[in-house]
SEVO-685679 format. One record per atom (N, C-alpha, C, CB): x negated, z negated, y. Coordinates in pm, whole numbers, padded with zeros to 5 digits, always signed. Each point is the difference from the previous one (the first is absolute). Glycine has a CB too. Example, Ala and Ser with C-alpha at 12.3 -4.5 7.8 and 13.67 -1.06 7.14 Angstrom:
-01319-00780-00569
+00089+00000+00119
-00090+00000+00120
+00189-00125-00117
-00154+00197+00222
-00082-00006+00119
+00077-00073+00109
-00118+00215-00063
end
This chain:
+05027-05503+06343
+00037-00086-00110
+00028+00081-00127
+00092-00164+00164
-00007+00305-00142
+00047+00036-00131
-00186+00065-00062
+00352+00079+00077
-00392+00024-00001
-00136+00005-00044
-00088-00099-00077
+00030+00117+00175
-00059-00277-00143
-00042-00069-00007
+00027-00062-00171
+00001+00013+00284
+00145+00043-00294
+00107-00017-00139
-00067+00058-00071
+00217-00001+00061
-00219+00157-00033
-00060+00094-00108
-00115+00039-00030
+00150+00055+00034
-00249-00131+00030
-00166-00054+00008
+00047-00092-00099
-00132+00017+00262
+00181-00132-00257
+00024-00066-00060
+00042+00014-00212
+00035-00046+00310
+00068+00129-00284
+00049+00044-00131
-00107+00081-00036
+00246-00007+00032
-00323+00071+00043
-00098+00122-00086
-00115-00047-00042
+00068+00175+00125
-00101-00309-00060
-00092-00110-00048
+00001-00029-00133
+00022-00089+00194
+00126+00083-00247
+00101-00085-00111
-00066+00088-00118
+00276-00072+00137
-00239+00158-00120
-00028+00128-00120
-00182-00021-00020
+00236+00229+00101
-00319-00242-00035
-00125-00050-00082
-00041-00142-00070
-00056+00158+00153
+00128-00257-00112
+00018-00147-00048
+00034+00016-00159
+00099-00100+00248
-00042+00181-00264
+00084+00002-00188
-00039+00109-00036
+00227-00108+00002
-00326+00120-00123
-00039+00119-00049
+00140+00032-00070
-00276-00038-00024
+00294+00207+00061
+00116+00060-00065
+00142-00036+00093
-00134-00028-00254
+00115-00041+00346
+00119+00036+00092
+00012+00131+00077
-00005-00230+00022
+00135+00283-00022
+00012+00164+00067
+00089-00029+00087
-00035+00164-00184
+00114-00275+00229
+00074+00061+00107
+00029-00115+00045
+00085+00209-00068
-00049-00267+00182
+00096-00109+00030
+00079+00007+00113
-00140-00123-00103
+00250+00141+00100
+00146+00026+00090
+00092-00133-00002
+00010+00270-00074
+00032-00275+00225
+00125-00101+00010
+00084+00063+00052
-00094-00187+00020
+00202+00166-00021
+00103+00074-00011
+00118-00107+00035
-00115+00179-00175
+00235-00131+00257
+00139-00103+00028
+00078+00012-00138
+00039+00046+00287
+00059-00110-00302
+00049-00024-00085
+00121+00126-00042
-00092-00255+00069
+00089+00328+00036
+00054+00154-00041
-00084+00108-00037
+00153-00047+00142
-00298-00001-00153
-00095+00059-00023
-00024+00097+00097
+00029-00059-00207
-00040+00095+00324
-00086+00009+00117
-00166-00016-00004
+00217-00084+00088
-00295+00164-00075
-00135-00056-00003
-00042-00048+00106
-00049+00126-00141
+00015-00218+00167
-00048-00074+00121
-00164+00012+00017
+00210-00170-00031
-00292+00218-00111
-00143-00060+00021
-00029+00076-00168
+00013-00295+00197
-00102+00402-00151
-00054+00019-00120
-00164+00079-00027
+00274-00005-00032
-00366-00107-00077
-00155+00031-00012
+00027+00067-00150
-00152-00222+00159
+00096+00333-00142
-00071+00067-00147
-00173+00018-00019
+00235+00152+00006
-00241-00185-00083
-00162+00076-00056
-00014+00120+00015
-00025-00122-00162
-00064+00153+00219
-00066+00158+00055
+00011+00100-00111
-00190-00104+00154
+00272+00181-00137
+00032+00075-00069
+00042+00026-00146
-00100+00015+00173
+00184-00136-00104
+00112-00022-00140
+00157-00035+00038
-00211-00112-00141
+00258+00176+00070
+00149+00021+00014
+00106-00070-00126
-00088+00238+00129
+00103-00380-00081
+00058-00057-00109
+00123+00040-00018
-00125-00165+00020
+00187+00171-00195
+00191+00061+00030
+00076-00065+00041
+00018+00103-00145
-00058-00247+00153
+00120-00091+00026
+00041-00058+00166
-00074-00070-00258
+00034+00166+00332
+00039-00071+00135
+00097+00061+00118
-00224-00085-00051
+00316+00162-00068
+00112+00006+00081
+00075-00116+00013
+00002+00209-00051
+00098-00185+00153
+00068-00112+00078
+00079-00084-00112
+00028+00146+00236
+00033-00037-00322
+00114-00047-00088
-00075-00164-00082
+00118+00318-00054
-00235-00346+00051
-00066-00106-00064
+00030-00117+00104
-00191+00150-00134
+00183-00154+00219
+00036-00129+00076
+00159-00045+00008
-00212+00064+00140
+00311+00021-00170
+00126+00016+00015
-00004-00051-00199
+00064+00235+00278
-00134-00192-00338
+00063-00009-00169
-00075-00154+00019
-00001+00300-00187
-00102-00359+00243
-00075-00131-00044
+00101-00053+00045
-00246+00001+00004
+00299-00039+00168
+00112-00047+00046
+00084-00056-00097
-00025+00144+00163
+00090-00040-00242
+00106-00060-00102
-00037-00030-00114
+00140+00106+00087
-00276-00113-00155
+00006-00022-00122
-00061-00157+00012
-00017+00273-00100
-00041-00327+00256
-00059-00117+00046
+00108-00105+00026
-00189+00133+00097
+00313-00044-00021
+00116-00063-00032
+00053-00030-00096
+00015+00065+00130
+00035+00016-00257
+00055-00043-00100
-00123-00124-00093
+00171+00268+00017
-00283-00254+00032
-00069-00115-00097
+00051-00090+00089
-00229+00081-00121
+00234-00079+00254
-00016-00176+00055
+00129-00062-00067
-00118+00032+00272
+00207+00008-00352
+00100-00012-00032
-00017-00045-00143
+00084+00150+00174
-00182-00175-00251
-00039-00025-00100
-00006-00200-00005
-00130+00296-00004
+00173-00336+00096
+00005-00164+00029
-00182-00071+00024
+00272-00014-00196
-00305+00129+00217
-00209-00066-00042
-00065+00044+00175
-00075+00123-00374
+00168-00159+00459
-00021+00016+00153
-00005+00131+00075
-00115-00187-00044
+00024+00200+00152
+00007+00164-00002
-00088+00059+00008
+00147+00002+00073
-00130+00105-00121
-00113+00084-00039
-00081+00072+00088
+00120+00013-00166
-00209-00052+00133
-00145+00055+00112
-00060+00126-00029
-00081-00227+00020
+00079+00269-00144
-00115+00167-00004
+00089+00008-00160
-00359-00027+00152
+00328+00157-00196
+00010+00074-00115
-00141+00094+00005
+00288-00008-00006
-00349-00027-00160
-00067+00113-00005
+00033+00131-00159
-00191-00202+00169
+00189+00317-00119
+00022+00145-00088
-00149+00017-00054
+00205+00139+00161
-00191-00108-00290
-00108+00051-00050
+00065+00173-00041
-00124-00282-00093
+00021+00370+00161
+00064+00136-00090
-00105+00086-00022
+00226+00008+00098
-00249+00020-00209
-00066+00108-00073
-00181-00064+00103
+00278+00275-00061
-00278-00187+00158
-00150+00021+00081
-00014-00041+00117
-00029+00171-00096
+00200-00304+00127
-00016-00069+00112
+00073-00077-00024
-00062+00124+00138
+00026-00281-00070
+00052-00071+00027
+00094-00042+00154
-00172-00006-00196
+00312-00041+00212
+00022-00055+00127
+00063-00132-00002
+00014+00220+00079
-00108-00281+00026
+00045-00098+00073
+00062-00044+00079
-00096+00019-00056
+00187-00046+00073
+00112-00038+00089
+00027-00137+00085
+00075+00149-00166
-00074-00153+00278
+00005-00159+00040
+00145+00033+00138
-00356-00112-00054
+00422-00015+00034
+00141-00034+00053
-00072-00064+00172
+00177-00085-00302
-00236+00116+00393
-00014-00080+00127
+00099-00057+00063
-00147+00122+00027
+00205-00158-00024
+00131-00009+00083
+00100+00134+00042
-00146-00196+00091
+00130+00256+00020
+00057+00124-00013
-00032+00155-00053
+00056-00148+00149
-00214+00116-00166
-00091+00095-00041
-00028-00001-00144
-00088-00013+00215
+00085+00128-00243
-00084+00010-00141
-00171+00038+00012
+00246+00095-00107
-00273-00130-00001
-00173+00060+00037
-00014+00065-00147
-00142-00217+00187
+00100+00321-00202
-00031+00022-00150
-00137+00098-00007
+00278-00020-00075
-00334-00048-00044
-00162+00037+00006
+00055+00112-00128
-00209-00272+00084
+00094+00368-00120
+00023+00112-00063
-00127-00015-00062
+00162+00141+00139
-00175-00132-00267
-00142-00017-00026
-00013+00046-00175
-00036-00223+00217
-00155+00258-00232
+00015+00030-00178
+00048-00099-00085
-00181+00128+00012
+00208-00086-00115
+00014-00090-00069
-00071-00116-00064
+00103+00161+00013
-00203-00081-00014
-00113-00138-00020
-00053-00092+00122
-00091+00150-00182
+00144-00153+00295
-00025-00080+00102
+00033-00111-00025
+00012+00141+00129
-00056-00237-00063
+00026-00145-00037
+00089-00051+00052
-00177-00030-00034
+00312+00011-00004
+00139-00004+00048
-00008-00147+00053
+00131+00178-00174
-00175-00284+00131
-00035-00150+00050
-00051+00005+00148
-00072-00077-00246
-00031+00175+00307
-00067+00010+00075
+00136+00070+00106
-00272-00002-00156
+00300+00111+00110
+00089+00044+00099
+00143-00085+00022
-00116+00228-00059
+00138-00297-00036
+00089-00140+00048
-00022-00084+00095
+00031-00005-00181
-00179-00043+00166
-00017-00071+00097
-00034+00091+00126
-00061-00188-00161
+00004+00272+00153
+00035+00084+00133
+00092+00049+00076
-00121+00028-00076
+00285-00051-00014
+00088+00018+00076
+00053-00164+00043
+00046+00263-00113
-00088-00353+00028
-00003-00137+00097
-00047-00017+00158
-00047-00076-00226
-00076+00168+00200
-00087-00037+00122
+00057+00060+00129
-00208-00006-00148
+00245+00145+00082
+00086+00090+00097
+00129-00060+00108
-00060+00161-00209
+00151-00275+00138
+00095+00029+00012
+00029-00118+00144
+00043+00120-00286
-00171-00160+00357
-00009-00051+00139
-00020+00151+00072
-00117-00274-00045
+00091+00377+00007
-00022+00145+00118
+00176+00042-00045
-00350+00132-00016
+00353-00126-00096
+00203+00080-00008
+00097-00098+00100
+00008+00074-00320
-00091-00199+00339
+00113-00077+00058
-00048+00067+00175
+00038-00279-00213
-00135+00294+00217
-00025+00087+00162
+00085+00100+00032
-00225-00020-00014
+00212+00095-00125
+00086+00137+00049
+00155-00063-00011
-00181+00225-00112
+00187-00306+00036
+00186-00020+00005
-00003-00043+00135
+00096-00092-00252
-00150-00009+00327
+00038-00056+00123
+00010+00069+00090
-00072-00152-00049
+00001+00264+00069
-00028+00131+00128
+00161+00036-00080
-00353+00127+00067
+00379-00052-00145
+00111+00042-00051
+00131-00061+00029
-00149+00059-00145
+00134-00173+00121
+00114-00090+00051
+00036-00008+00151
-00068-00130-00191
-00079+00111+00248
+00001+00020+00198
+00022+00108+00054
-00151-00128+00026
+00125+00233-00133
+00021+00140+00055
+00156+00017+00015
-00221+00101-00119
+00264-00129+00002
+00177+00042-00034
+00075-00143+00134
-00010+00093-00392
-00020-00176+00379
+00076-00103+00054
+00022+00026+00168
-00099-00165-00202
-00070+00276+00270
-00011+00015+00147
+00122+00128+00002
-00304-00084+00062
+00295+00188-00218
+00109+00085+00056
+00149-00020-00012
-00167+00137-00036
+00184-00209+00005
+00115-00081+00031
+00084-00005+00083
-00102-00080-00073
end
């Protein structure tokens, strides 16, 4: 199954011209799952990014306008995407000129597989119990 994941995610990265990376990550930022483009090394995928989206996803849901589902960063020669799964984060890494609409809806599409990995996650912790 986890193989099957990262077949999966490495699929992801040719679907969106200019996507470089896509990682999910727990909400302490843990990597659970991560595809890069062949021989490319994006800067943004240390852990500390799933731990900083966490709270900055929190303080919007707090904005009275429901809760917040993704944030996207534009910086200099990349863009990131950020999406809230339930316990997971997913965040795509990509140029800047990629088509940020496209990778939105790709983290829509995604976010029936983040709910896979949360549930193994949840069954995992609950059997050690």
């Amino acid at each position: 199954m986890a193989e099957e994941l990262v077949v999966h995610f490495e699929r992801l990265l040719t679907r969106v011209d200019g996507l470089l990376s896509a990682v999910v990550t727990d909400r302490d930022g843990v990597v659970l799952l991560r595809a890069n483009a062949p021989n490319i090394t994006p800067p943004f995928t240390e852990s500390a990014l799933g731990c900083t989206f966490a709270l900055a996803s929190d303080q919007a849901s707090k904005l009275g306008l429901k809760k917040n589902k993704s944030i996207v960063s534009i910086y200099g020669s990349y863009q990131l995407v950020q999406f809230n799964h339930s316990s997971l984060i997913t965040t795509f890494v990509a140029n800047s000129s990629a088509n940020t609409g496209l990778l939105l809806e790709l983290g829509t599409e995604l976010e029936s597989v983040t709910q896979v990995i949360a549930t193994a996650l949840h069954e995992r912790h609950s059997g050690a119990l």
